[in-house]
DSSP file (Angstrom, degrees, kcal/mol; ACC not computed):
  #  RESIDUE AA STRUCTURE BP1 BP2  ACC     N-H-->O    O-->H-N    N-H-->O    O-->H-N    TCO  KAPPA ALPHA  PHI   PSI    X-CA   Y-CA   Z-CA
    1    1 A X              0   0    0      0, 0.0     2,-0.3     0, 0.0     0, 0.0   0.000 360.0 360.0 360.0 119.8    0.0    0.0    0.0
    2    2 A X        -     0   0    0      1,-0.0     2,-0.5     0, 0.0     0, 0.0  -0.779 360.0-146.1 -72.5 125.1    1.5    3.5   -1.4
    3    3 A X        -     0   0    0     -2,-0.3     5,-0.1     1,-0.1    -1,-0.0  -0.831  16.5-118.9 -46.4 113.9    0.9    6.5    1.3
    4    4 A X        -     0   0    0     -2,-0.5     4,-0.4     1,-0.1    -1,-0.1  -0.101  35.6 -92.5 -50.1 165.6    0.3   10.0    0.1
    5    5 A X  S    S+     0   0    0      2,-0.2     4,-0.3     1,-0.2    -1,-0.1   0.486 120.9  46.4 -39.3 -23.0    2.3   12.6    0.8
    6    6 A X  S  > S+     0   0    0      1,-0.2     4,-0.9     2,-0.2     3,-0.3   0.810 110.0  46.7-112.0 -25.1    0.1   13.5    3.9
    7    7 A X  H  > S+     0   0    0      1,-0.2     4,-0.8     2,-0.2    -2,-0.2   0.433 110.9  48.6 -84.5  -5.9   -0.3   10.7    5.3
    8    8 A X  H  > S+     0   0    0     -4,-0.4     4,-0.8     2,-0.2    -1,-0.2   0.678 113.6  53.3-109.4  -4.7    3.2    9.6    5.2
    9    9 A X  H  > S+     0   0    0     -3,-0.3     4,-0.5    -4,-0.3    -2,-0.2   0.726 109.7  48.8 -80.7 -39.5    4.0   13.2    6.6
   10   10 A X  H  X S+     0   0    0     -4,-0.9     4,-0.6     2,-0.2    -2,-0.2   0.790 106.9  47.4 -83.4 -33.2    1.6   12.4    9.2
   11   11 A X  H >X S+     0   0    0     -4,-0.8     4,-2.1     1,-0.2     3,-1.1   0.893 111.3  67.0 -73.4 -37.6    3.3    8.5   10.2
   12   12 A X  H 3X S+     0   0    0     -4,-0.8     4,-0.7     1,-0.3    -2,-0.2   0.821 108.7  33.9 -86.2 -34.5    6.9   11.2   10.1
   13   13 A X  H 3X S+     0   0    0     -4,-0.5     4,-0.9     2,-0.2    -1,-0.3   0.636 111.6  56.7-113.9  -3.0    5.6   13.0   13.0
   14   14 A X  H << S+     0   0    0     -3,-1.1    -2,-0.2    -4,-0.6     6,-0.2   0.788 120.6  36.0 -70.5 -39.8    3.9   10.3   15.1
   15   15 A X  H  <>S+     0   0    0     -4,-2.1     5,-1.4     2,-0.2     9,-0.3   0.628 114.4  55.8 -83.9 -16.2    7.3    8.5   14.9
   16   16 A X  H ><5S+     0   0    0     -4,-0.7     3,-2.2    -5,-0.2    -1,-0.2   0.920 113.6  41.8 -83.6 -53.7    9.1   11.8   15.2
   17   17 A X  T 3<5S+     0   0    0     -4,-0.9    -2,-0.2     1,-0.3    -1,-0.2   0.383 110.4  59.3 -86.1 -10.3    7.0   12.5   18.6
   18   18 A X  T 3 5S-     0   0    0     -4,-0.2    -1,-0.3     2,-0.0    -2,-0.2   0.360 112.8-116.9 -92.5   1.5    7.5    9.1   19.7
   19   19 A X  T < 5S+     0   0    0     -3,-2.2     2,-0.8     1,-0.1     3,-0.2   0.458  79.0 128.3  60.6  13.6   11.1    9.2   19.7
   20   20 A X    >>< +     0   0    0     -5,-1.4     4,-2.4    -6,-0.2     3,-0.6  -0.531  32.4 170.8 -96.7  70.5   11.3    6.6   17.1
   21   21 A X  H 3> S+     0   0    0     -2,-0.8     4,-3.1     1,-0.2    -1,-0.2   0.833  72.6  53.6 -45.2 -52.9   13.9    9.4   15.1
   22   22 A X  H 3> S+     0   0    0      1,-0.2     4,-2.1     2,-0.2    -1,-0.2   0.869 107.8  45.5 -44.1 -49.5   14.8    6.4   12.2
   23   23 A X  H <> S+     0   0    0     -3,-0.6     4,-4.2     2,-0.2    -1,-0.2   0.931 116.0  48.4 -76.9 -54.8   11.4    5.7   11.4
   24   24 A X  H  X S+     0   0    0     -4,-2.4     4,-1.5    -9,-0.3    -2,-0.2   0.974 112.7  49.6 -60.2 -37.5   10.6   10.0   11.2
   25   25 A X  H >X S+     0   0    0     -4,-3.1     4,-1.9     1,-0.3     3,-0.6   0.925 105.5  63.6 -84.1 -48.7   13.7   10.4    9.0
   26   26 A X  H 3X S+     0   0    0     -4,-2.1     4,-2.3     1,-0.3     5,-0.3   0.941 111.5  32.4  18.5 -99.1   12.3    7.5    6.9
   27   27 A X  H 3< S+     0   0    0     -4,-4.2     4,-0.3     2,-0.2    -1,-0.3   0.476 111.1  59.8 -89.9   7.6    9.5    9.1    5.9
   28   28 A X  H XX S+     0   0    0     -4,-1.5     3,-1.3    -3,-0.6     4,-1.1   0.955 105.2  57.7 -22.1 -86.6   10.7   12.7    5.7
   29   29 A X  H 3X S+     0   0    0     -4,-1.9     4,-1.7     1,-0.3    -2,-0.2   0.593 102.6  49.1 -41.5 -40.1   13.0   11.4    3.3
   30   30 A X  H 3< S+     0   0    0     -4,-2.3    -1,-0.3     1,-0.2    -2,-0.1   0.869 106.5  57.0 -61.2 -33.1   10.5    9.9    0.9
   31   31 A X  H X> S+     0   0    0     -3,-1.3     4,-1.6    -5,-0.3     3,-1.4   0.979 107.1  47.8 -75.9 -58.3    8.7   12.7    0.8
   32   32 A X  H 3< S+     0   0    0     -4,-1.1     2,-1.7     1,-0.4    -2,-0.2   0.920 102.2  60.8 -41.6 -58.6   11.8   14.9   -0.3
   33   33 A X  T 3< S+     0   0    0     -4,-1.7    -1,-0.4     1,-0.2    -2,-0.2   0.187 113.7  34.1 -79.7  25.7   12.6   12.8   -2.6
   34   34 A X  T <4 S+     0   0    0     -2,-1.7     2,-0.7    -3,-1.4    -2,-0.2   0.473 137.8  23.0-122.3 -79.4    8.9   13.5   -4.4
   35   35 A X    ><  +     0   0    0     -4,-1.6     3,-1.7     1,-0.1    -2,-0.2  -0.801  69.3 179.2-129.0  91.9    9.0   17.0   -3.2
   36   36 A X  T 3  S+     0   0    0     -2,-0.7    -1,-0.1     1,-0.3    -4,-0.1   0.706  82.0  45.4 -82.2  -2.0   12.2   18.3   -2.5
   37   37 A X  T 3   +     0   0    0     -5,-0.1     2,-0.6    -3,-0.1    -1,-0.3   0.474  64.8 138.3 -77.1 -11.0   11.0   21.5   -1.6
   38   38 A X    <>  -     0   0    0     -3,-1.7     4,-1.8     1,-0.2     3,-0.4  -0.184  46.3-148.3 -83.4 108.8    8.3   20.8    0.5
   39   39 A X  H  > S+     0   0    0     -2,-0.6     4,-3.3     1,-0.2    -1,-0.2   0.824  88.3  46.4 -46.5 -49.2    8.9   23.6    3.4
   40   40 A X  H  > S+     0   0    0      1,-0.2     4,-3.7     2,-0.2    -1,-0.2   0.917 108.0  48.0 -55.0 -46.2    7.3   21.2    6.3
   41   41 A X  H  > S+     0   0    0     -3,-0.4     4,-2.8     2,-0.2     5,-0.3   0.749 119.0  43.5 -91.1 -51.1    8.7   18.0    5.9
   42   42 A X  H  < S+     0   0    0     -4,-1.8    23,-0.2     2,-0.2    -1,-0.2   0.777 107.8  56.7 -92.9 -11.5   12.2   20.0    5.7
   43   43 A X  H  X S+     0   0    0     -4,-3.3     4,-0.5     2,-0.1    -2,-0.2   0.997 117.3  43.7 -23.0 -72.9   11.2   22.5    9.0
   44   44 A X  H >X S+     0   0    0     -4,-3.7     4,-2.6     1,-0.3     3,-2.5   0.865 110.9  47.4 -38.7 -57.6   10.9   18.6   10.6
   45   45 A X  H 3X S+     0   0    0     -4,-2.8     4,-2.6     1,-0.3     5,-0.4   0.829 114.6  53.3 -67.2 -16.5   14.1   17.0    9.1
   46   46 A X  H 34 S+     0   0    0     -5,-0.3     4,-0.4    15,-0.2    -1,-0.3   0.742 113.0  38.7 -91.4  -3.8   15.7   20.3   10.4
   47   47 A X  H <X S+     0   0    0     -3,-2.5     4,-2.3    -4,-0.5    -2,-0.2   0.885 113.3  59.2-107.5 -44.8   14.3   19.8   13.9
   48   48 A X  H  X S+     0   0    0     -4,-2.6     4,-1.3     2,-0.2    -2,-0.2   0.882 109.1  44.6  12.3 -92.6   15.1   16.1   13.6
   49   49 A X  H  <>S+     0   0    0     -4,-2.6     5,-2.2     2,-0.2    -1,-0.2   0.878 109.0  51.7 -22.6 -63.2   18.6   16.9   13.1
   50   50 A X  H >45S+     0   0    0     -4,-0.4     3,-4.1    -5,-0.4     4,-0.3   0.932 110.1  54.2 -65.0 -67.9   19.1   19.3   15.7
   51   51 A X  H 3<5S+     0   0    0     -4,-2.3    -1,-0.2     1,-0.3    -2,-0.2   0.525 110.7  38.2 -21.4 -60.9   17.7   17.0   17.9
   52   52 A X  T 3<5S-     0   0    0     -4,-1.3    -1,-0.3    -3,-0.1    -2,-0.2   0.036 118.1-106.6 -93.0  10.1   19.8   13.9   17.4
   53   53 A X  T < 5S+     0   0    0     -3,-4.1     2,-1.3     1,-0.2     3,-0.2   0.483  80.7 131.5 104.9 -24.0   22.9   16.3   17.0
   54   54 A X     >< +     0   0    0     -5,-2.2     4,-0.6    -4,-0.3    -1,-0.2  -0.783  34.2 170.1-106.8  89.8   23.7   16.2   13.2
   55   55 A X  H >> S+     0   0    0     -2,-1.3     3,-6.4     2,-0.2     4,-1.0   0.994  74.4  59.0 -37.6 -91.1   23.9   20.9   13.2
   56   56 A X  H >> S+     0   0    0      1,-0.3     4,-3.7     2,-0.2     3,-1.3   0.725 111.1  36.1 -31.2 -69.0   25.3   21.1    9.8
   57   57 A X  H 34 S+     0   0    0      1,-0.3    -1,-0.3     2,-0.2    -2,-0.2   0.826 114.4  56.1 -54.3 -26.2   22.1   19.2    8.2
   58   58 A X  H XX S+     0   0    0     -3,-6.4     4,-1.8    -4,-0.6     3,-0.6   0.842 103.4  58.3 -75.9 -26.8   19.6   20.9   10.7
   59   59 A X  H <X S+     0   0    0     -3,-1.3     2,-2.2    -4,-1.0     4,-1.3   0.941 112.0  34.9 -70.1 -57.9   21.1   24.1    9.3
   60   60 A X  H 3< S+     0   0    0     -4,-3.7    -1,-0.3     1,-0.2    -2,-0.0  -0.271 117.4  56.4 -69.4  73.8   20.1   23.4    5.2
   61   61 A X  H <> S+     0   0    0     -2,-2.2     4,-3.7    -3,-0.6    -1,-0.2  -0.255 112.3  39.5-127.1 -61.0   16.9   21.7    6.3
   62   62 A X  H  X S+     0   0    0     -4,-1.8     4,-1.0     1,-0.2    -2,-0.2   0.718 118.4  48.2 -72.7 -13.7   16.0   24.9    8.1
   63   63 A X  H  X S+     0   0    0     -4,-1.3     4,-4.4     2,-0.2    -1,-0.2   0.905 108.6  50.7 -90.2 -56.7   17.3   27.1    5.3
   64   64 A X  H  > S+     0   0    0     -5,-0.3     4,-2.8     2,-0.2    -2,-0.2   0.935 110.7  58.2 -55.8 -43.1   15.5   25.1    2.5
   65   65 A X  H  X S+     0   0    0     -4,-3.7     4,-1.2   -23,-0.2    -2,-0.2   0.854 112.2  41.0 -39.7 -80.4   12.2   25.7    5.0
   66   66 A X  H  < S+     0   0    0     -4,-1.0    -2,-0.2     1,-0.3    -1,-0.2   0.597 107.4  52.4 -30.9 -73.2   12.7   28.8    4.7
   67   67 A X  H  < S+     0   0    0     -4,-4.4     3,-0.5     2,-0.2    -1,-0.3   0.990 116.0  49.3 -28.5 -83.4   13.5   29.5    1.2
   68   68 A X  H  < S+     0   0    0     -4,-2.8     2,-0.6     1,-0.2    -2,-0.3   0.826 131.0   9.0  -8.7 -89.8   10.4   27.6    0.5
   69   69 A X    ><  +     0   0    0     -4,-1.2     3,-1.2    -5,-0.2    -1,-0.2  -0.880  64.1 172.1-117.9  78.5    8.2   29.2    2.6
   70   70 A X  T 3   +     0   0    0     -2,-0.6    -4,-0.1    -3,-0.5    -1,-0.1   0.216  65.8  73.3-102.2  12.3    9.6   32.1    4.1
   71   71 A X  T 3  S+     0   0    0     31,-0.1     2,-0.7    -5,-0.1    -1,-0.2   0.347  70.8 105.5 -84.3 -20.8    6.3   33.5    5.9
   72   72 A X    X>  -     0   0    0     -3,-1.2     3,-2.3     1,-0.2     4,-0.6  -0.650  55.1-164.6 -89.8  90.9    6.4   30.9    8.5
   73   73 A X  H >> S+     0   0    0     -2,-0.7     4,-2.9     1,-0.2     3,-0.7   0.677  88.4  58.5 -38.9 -39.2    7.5   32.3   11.8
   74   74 A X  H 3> S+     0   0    0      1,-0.3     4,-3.5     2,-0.2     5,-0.4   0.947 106.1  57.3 -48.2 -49.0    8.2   28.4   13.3
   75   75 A X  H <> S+     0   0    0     -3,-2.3     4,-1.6     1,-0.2    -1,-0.3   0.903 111.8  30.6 -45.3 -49.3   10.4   28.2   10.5
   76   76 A X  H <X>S+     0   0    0     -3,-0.7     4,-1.6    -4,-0.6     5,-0.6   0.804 121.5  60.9 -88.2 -20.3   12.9   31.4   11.2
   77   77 A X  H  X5S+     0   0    0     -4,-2.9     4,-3.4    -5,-0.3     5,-0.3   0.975 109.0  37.7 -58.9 -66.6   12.1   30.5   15.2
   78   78 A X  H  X5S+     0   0    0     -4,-3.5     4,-2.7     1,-0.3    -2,-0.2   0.917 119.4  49.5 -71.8 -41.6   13.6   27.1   15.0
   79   79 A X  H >X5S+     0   0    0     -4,-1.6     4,-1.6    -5,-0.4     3,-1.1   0.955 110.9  46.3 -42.0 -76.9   16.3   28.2   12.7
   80   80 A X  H 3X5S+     0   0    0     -4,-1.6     4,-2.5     1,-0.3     5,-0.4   0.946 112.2  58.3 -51.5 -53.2   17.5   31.3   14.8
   81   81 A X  H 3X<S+     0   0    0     -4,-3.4     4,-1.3    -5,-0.6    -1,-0.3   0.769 105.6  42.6 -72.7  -7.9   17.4   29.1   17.8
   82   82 A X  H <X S+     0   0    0     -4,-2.7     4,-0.6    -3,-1.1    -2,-0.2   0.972 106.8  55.9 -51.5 -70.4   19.5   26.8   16.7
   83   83 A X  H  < S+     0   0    0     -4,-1.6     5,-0.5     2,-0.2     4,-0.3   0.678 114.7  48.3 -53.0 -28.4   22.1   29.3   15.2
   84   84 A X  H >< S+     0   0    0     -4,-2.5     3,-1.8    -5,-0.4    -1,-0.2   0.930 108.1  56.7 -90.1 -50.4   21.8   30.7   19.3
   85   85 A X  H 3< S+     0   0    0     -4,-1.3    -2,-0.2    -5,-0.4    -1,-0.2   0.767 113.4  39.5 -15.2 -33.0   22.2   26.9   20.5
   86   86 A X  T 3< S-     0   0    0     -4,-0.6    -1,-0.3     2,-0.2    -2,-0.2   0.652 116.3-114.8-121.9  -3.1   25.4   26.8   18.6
   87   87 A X  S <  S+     0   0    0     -3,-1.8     2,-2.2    -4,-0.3     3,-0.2   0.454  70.3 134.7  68.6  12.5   26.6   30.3   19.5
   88   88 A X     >  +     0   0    0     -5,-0.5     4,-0.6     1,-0.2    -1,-0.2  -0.631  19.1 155.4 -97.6 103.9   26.5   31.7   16.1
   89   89 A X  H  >  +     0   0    0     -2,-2.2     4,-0.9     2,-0.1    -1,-0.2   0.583  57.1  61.3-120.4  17.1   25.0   34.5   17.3
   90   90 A X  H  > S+     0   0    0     -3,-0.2     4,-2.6     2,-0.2    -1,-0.1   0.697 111.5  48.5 -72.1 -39.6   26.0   37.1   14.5
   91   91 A X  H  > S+     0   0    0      1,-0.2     4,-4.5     2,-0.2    -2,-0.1   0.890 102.4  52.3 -62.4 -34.6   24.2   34.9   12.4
   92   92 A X  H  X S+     0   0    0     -4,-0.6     4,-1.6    -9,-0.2    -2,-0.2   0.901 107.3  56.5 -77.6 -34.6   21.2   34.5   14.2
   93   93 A X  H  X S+     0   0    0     -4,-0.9     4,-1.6     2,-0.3    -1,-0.2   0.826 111.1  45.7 -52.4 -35.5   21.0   38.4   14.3
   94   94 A X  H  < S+     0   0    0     -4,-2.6     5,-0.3     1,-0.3     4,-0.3   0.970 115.6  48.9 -60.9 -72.2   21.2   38.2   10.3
   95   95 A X  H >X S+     0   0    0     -4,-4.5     4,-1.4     2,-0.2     3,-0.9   0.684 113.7  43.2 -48.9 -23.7   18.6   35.5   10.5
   96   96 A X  H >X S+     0   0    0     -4,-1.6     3,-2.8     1,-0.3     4,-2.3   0.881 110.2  56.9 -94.4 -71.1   16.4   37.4   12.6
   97   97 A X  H 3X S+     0   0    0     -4,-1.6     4,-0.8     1,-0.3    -1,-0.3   0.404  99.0  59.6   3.7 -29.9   16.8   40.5   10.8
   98   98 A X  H <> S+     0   0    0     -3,-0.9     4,-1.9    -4,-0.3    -1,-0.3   0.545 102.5  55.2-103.4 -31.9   15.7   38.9    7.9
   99   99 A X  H <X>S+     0   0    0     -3,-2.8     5,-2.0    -4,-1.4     4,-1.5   0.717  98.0  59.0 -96.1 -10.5   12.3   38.1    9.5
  100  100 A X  H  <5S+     0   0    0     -4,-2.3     5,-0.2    -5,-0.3     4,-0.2   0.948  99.9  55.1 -61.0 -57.4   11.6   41.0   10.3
  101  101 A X  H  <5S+     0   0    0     -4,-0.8    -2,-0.2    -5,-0.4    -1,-0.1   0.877 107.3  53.0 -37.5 -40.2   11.9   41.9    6.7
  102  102 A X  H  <5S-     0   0    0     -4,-1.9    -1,-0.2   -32,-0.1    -2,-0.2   0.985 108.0-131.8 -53.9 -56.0    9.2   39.1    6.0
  103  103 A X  T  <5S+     0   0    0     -4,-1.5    -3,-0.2    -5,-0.2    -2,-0.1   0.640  71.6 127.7 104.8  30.1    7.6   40.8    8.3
  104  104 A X      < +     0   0    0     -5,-2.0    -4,-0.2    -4,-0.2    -5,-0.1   0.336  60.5  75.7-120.0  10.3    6.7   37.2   10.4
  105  105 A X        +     0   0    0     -6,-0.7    -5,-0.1    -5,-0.2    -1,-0.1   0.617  66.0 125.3-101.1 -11.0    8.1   38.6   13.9
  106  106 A X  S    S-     0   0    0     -6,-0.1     2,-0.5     1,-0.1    -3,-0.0  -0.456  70.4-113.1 -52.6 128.7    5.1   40.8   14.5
  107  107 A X              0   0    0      1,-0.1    -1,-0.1     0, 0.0    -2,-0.1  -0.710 360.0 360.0 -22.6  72.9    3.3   40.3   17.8
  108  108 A X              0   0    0     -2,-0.5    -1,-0.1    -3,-0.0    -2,-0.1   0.094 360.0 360.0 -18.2 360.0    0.0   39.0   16.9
């Protein structure tokens, strides 16, 4: 049985939220490799990453969100907090800087 794109998105964050990381990265990964853009799916693989350690890849996962879909504050949150996580914190001033320009840091 083939899983759509949403449903296999959906198994990626039950397994993701279950701590079963292999399984999320699994099906993350199929899904890129359909839609290598697809802004959620690479948010996740970038919080994924950071989780389990692996920086470098949580940074282009969070970048590619972003690029995508650059309108979603979680995206430039998870991003900037990482880049403060790691001490790159000239960067995270660019990155936040940059959402302000979006315009996605406004106070709802």
């Amino acid at each position: 049985m083939e899983l759509t794109i949403n449903e296999a998105l959906n198994q990626a964050i039950i397994a993701q939220k279950t701590g079963d990381f292999q399984k999320a990265e699994s099906y993350y990964m199929a899904i890129l490799r359909q839609q290598p853009d697809h802004s959620d799916v690479n948010h996740n693989m970038g919080v994924l990453a950071n989780n389990i350690g692996r920086v470098d890849k949580a940074m282009t996962f969070f970048e590619k969100s972003i690029k995508s879909n650059p309108n979603i504050t979680q995206y430039w949150l998870s991003y900037i907090n990482m880049l403060i996580e790691q001490n790159q914190m000239d960067e995270a001033n660019r990155a936040f800087e940059k959402a302000v320009e979006k315009g996605v840091t406004r106070d709802p």
